[in-house]
C-alpha positions as a Markdown table, in Angstrom:
| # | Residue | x | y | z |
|---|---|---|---|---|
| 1 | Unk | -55.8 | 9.3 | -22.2 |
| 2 | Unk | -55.1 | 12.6 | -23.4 |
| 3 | Unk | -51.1 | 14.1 | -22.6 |
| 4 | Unk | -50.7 | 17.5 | -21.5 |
| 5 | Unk | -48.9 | 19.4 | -24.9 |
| 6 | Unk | -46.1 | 21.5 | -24.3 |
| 7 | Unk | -46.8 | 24.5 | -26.2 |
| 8 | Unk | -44.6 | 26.8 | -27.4 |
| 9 | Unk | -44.0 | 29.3 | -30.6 |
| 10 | Unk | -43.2 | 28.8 | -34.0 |
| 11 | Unk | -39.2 | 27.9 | -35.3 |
| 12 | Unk | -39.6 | 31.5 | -36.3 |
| 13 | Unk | -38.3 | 33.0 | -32.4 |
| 14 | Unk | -41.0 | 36.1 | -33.1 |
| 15 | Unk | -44.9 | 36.6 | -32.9 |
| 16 | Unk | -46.7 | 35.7 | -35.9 |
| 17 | Unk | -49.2 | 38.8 | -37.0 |
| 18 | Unk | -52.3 | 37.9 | -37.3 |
| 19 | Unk | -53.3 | 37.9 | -41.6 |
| 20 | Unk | -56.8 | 38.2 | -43.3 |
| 21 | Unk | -56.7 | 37.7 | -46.8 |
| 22 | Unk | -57.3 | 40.6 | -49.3 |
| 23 | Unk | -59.9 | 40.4 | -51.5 |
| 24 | Unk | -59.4 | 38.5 | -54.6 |
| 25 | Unk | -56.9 | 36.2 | -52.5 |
| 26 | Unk | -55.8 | 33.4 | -54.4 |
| 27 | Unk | -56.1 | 30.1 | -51.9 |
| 28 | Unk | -53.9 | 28.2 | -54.7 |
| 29 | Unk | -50.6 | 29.1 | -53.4 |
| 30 | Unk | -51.7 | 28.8 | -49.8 |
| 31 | Unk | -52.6 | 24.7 | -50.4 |
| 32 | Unk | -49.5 | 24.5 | -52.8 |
| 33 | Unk | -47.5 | 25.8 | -49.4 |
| 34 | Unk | -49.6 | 24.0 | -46.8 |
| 35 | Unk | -49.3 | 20.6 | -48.3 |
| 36 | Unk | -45.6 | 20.8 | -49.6 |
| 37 | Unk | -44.8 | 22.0 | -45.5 |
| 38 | Unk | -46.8 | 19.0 | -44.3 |
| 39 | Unk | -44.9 | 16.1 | -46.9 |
| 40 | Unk | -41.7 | 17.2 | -45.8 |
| 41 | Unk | -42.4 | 17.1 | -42.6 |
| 42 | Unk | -44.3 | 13.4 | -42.8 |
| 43 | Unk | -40.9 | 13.1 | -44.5 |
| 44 | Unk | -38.7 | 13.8 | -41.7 |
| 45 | Unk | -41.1 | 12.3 | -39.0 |
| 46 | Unk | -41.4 | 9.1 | -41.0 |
| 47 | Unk | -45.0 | 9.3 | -41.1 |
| 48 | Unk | -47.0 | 8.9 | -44.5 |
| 49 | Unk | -49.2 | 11.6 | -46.2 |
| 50 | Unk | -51.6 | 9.0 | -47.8 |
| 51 | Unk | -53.7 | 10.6 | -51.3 |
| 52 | Unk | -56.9 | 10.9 | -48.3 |
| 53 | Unk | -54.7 | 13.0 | -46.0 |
| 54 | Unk | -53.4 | 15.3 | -48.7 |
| 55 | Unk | -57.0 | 15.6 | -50.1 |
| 56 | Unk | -58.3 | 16.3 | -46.9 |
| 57 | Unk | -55.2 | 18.7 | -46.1 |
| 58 | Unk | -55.6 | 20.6 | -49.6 |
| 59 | Unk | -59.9 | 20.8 | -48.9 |
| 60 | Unk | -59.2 | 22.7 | -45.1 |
| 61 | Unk | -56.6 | 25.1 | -47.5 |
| 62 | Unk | -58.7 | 26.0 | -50.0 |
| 63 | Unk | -60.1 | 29.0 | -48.0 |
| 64 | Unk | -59.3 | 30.6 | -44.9 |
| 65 | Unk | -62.9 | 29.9 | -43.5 |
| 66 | Unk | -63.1 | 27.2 | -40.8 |
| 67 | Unk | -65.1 | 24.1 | -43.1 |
| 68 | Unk | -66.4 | 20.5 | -40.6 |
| 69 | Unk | -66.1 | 17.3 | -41.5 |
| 70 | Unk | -69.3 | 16.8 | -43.6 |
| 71 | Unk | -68.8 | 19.6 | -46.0 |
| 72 | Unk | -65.2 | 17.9 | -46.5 |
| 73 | Unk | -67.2 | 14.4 | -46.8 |
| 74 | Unk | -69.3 | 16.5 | -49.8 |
| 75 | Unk | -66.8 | 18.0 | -51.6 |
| 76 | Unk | -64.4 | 15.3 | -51.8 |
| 77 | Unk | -67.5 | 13.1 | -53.4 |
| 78 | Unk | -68.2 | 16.5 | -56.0 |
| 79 | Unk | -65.4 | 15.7 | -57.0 |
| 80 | Unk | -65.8 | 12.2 | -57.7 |
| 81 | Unk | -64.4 | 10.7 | -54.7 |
| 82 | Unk | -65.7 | 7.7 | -52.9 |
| 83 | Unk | -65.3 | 8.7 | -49.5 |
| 84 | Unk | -67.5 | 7.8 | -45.6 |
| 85 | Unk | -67.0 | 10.1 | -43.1 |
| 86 | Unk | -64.8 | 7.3 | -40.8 |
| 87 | Unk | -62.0 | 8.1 | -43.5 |
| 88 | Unk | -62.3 | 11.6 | -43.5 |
| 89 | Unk | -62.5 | 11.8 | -39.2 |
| 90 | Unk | -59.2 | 9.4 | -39.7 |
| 91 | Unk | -57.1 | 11.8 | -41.9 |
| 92 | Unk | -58.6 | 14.7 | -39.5 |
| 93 | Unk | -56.9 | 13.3 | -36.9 |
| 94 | Unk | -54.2 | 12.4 | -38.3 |
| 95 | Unk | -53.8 | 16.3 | -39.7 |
| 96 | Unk | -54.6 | 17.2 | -36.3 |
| 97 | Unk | -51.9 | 15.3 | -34.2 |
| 98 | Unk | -49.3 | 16.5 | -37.0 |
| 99 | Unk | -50.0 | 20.0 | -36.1 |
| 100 | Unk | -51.1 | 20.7 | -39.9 |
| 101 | Unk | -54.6 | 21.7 | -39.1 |
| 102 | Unk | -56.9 | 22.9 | -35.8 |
| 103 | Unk | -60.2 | 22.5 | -34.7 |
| 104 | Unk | -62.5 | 25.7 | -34.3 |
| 105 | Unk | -64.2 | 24.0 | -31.2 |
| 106 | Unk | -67.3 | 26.2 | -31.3 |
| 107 | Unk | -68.0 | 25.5 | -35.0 |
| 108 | Unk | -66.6 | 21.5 | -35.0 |
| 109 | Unk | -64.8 | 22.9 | -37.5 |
| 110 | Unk | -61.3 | 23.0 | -38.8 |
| 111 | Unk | -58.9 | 25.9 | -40.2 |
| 112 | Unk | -55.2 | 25.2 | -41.5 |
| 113 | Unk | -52.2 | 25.8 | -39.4 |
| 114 | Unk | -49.9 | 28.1 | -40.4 |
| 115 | Unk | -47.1 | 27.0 | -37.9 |
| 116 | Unk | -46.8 | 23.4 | -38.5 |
| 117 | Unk | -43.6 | 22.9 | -37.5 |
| 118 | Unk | -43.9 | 24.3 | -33.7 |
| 119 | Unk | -46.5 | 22.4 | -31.4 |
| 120 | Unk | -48.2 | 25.0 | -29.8 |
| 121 | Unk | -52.0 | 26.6 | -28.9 |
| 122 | Unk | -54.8 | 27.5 | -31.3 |
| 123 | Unk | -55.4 | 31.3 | -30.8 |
| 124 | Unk | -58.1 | 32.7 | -33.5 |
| 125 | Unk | -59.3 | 36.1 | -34.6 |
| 126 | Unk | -62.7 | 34.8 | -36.4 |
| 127 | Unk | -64.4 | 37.2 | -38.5 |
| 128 | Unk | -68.3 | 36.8 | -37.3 |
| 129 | Unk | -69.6 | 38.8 | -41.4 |
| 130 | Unk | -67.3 | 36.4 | -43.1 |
| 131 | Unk | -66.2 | 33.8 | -41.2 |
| 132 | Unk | -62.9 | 33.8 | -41.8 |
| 133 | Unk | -60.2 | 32.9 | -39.5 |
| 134 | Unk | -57.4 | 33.8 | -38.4 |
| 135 | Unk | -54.3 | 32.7 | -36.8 |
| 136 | Unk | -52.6 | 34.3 | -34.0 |
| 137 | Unk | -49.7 | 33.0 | -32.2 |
| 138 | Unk | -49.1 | 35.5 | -29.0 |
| 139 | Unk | -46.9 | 33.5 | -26.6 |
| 140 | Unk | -48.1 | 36.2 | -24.0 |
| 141 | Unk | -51.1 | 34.9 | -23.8 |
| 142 | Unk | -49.5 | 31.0 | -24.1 |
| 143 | Unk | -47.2 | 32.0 | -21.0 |
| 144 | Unk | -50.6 | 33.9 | -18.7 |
| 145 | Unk | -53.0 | 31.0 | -19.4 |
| 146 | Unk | -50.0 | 28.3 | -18.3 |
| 147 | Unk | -49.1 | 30.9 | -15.5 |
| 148 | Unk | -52.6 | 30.8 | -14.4 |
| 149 | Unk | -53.5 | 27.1 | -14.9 |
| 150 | Unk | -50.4 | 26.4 | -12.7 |
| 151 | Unk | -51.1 | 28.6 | -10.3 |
| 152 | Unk | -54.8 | 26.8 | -9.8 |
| 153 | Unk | -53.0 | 23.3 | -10.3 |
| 154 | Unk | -54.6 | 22.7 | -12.9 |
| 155 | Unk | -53.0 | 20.6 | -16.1 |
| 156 | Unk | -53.6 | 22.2 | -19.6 |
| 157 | Unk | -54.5 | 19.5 | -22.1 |
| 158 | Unk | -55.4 | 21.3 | -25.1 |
| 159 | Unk | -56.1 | 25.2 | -25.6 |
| 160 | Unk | -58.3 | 26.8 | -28.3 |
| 161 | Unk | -58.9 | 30.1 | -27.7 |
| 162 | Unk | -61.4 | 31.9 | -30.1 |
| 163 | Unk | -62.1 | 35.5 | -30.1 |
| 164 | Unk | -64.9 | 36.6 | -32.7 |
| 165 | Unk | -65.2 | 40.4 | -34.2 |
| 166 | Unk | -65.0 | 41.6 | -37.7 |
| 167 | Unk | -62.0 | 41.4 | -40.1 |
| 168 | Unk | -60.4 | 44.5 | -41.8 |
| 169 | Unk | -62.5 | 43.9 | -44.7 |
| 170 | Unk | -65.6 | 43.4 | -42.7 |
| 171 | Unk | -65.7 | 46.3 | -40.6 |
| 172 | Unk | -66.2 | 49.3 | -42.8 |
| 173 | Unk | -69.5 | 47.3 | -44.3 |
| 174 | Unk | -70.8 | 47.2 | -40.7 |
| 175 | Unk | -70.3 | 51.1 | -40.0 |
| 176 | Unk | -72.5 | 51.9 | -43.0 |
C-alpha cells in the first residue's frame, strides 16, 4: 500500500530556478555532486549505497536527459558489467524511495534529483527538441494542487507533473 508523501521544498527555504545546461556542459561534476550528496545521506540514514546503486545513480547523472531502465541495463553491460534488469529495477527503487532520482512517468524514465535532501513533488520543464529535463521546485504549485486535492477529498499519493516546450537552447533553432 502506497502512503500519502508530505511534500515540501528543499533545506534551501527558497524556489529553486529551473537550470538547462549550456552547451558544452560537463555531466562529470554533476555525478561527482549527485553521488557524494546521496552517500552522505545513506550515511546519515543508515542505509547502504551498494557498487549497483551508485552505478545506477552515477548512469541517471551522466546527462540531464531522462534515460529508462533498459538503456541503464545496456550501458552498465558496455561497460563490462554483468547486470538483469531485476537488479537494476531494485537500485531504481531504492534511488527512488531515497529521493535521489524521479521517474518521468510519460517516458518510464528517470532524471536525477537535484533536491535530495527535501522529500517533495517532481515538477519538470522537458525540452520536446532535446529532451532534456529540468527540475522545478515551485511550492506554489505544491500548495494549489494539495489545496485543490483537499478540497475534492481526495489523498495525494505521489505527484509528477511534466510540462513539455523547448529549452533556451532549443528555441532559437525552432524560429528559424
Amino acid at each position: 500500500m502506497t502512503q500519502a508523501v508530505k511534500i515540501s521544498e528543499p533545506k534551501t527555504g527558497r524556489r529553486a530556478r529551473a537550470g538547462f545546461p549550456r552547451r558544452g556542459h560537463d555531466h562529470g561534476p554533476c555525478v561527482e555532486d549527485a553521488v557524494s550528496r546521496a552517500a552522505e545521506l545513506c550515511a546519515r540514514r543508515g542505509l547502504p549505497l551498494t557498487e549497483s546503486r551508485r552505478r545506477v545513480l552515477e548512469l541517471v547523472w551522466r546527462s540531464h536527459k531522462p534515460i529508462g531502465a533498459y538503456e541503464i541495463l545496456a550501458r552498465l553491460r558496455r561497460r563490462g558489467r554483468t547486470a538483469a534488469p531485476p537488479t537494476v529495477y531494485r537500485a531504481l527503487d531504492f534511488l527512488l524511495d531515497q529521493g535521489f532520482v524521479h521517474r518521468i512517468e510519460s517516458q518510464s524514465a528517470f532524471v536525477g534529483c537535484a533536491h535530495p535532501e527535501a522529500v517533495h513533488a517532481g515538477q519538470f520543464l522537458i525540452c520536446g527538441s532535446c529532451g532534456v529535463a529540468a527540475e522545478l521546485n515551485d511550492s506554489r504549485i505544491q500548495k494549489a494542487i494539495a489545496k485543490s486535492a483537499k478540497t475534492a477529498g481526495f489523498s495525494v499519493e505521489r505527484q509528477t507533473i511534466e510540462l513539455r516546450g523547448l529549452c533556451p537552447r532549443c528555441q532559437p533553432r525552432r524560429k528559424r
